[in-house]
N, C-alpha and C positions, 0 to 999 in steps of 0.2 A: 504494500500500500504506500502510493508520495505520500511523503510530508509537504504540507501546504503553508507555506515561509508567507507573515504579512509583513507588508511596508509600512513602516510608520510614517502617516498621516505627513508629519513636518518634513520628509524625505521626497514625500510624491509632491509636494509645492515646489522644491527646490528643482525638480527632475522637468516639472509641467514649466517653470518661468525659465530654465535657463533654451529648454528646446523652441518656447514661443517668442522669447523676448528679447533670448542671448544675456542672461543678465542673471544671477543665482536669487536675485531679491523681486525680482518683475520690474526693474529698471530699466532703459532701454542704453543704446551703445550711445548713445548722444549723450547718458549722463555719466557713461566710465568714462568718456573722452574729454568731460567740461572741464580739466585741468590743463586741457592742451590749448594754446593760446595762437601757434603758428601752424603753417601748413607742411603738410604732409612730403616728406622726399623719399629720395630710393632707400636713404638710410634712417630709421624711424629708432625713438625711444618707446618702447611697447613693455606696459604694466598690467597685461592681460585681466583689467579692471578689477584688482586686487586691491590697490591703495584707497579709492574711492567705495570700495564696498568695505572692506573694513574699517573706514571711520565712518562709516553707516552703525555697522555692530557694535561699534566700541559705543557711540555718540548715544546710541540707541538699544543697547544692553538689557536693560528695562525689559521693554518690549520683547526682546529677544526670548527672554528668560521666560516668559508668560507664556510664550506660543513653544516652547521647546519643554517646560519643565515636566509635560509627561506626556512623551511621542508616543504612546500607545491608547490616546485618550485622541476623540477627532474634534470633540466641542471647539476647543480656540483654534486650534489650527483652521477648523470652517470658516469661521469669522474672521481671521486673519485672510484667507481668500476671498472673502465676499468684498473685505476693504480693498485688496487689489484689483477688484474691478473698477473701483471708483478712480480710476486712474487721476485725474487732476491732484484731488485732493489725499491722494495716495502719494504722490511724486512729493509733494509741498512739505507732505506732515515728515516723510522718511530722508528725505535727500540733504544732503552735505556741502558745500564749496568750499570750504577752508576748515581745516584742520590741523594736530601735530601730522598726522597721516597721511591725508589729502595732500598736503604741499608737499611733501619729497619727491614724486614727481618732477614737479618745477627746479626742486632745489639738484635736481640729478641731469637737468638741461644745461644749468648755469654751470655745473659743474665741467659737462662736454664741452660747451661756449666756450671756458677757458682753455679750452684744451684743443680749442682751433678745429675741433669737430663740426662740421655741417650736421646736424641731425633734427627732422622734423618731427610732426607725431600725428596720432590721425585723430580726430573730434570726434567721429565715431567708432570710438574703439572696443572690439566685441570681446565678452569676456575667454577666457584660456581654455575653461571645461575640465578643469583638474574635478570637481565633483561626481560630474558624471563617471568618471573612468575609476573616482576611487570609490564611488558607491557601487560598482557593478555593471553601471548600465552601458555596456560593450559598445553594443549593436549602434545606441543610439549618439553613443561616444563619437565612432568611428564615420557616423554622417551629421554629426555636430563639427567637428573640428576641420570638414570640406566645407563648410559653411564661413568658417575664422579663416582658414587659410584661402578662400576666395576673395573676400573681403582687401589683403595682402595684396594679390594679382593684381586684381583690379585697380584700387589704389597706387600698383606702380613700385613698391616696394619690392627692396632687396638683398636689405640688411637689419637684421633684428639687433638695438641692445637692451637687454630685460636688466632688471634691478630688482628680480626679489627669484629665489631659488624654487619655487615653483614653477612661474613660465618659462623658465630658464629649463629646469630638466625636460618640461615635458614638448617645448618647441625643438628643444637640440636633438631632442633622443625619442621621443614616445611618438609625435607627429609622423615623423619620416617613416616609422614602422607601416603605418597605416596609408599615407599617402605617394603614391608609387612616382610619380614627379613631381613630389617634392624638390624644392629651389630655394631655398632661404638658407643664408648665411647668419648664424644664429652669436653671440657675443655676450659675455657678461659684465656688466659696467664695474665689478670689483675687477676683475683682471686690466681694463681699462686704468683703472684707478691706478694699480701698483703700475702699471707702464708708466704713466704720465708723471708718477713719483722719481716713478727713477732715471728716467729721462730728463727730467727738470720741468715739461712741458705744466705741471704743478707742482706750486713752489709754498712751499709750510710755512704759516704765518706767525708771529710768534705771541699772538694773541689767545690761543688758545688757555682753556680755561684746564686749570694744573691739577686737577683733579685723578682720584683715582677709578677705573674703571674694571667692569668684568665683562664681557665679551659671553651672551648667549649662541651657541653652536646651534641654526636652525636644521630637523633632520633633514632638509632635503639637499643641504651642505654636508654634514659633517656624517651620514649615511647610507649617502645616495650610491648605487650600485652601478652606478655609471662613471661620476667623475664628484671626487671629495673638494671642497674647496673652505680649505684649515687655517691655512699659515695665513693665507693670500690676506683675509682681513685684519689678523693679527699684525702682517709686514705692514700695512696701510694705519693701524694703528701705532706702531712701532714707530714709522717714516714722521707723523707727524707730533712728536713726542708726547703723546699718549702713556701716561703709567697705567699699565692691563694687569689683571687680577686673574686668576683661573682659580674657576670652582668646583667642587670635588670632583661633578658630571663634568667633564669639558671635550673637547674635541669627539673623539669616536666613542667614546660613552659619554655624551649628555644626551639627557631627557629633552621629551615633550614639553611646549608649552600651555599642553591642550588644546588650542585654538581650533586644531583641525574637527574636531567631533562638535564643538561649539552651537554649531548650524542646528545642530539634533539632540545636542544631549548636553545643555549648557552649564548646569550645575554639577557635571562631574569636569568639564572641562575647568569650572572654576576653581577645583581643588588639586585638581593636578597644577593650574596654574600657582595656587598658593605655594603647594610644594616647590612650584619650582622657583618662584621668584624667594621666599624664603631660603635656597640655596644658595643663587646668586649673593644674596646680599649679606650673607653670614660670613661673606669674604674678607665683611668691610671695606666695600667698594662703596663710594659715593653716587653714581652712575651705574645703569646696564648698559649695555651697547646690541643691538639686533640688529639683523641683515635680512626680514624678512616681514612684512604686513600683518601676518597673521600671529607671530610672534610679539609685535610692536600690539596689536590691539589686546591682544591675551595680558601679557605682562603689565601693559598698563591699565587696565580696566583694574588689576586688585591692587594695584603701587599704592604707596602710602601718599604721594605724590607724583603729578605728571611730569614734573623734571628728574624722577627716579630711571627713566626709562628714555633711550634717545636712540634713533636710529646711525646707522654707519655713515649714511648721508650728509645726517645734520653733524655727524664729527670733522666729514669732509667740507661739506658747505662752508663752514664757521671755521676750520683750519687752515685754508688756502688763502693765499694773496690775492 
């Protein structure tokens, strides 16, 4: 006899908006793209609308928590679908423009800019689809992501650079599986960084704030079974004299920041986050340091404070001349 597996209720919204909408919240690509200010080239900065949906989550946590806190109950989940029909007043009540979040984006263009990089980005930029592929849904994965990478084509694009270790794995490595002329030259702006350090083309300012740090390892860096990326933020930390802290979990054993489960199961992702940010900080580091969206909105949702928690960017942004 099968066994008859159900989906929880907050799993099938996320699966129904990202295949209607392109977007894990029923956002559309015009609102992952409202960070991007200029036009589109062959060589684009692409944040496979991670940064803007997670300072949705973080901004909007509450909310979150209510419709997630028991996925095998359909009452709030309903109602949370019934308000996404109300699209206007849907977009208004949930959507974001500025945030610690939201601007790293911008602050990773300025960064290129200095760096004599040409690089555009696109206004409608459709989200990555890492959910689908880590919830299961294969089939719908693999005619999702001809959907994103059309978008690409057409737009003219030719050169990817991602900034958070999610669309980074899954454009360089997971795409190409599935897509059989596949064409994109895929980049990671930390490896960008350590070039331009040590080339001179960025040049460390000596304003930086003298503080001590600890460096959270996200897994899709430090156990990704493709390609590890360890030192690289460390040397980037290192270059601009940064005093870095490591804590007990570090490089190829650290932990979760929970974030990932967050979407579905939010009050266990807040205790794993507790564990782990109480890790961190028993370093006696004044700062964390992340290199990932989903790590930056987890950590900082239970910090004692929002200056507890600072992205790799804004270490770079605020360290350069």
């Amino acid at each position: 006899m099968s066994k008859e597996y159900r989906i929880p209720e907050t799993i099938k919204i996320v699966k129904e908006n990202i295949l209607k909408y392109m977007h894990p919240l029923g956002l559309s690509n015009r609102d992952c793209g409202s960070w991007c200010e200029r036009e589109v080239r062959e060589t684009i900065l692409y944040t496979g609308c991670l940064y803007t949906t997670m300072e949705i989550v973080y901004s909007r946590g509450g909310l979150l928590e209510l419709v997630t806190s028991r996925p095998d109950k359909k009452v709030v989940p309903s109602l949370a679908r019934s308000f996404m029909h109300l699209r206007p007043l849907y977009r208004r009540f949930l959507m974001k423009k500025s945030g610690k979040i939201y601007d790293i984006p911008s602050k990773a263009l300025y960064i290129l800019d200095k760096m004599g990089l040409e690089v555009g980005c696109l206004s409608n930029e459709p989200y990555v689809g890492v959910l689908l592929y880590e919830l299961g849904f294969h089939e719908e994965f693999i005619g999702y992501i001809r959907r994103v990478y059309n978008v690409f084509m057409e737009s003219g694009v030719k050169k990817i650079i991602t900034i958070d270790p999610h669309t980074f794995e899954f454009l360089k490595y997971i795409y190409p599986k599935y897509i059989e002329d596949y064409n994109l030259e895929i980049v990671n702006i930390i490896d960008l960084i350590v070039e331009g350090l040590r080339d001179g083309r960025l040049k460390p300012s000596e304003n930086i704030e003298r503080l001590k740090y600890v460096y959270h390892d996200p897994c899709h860096y430090s156990k990704s079974r493709y390609r590890k990326i360890i030192d690289e933020p460390r040397e980037i930390l290192s270059i601009l004299g940064v005093d870095t802290l490591e804590s007990r979990k570090s490089r190829e054993n650290s932990m979760c920041c929970g974030g990932p489960i967050e979407t579905y199961f939010s009050m266990l992702a807040r205790k794993v986050a507790e564990y782990r940010y109480q890790d961190l900080i028993s370093t006696g580091a004044d700062k964390i340091v992340v290199s990932c969206p989903i790590c930056y909105s987890s950590l900082l949702s239970i910090s004692e404070s929002e200056t507890d928690v600072v992205d790799i960017i804004d270490i770079v942004y605020g360290g350069i001349k």
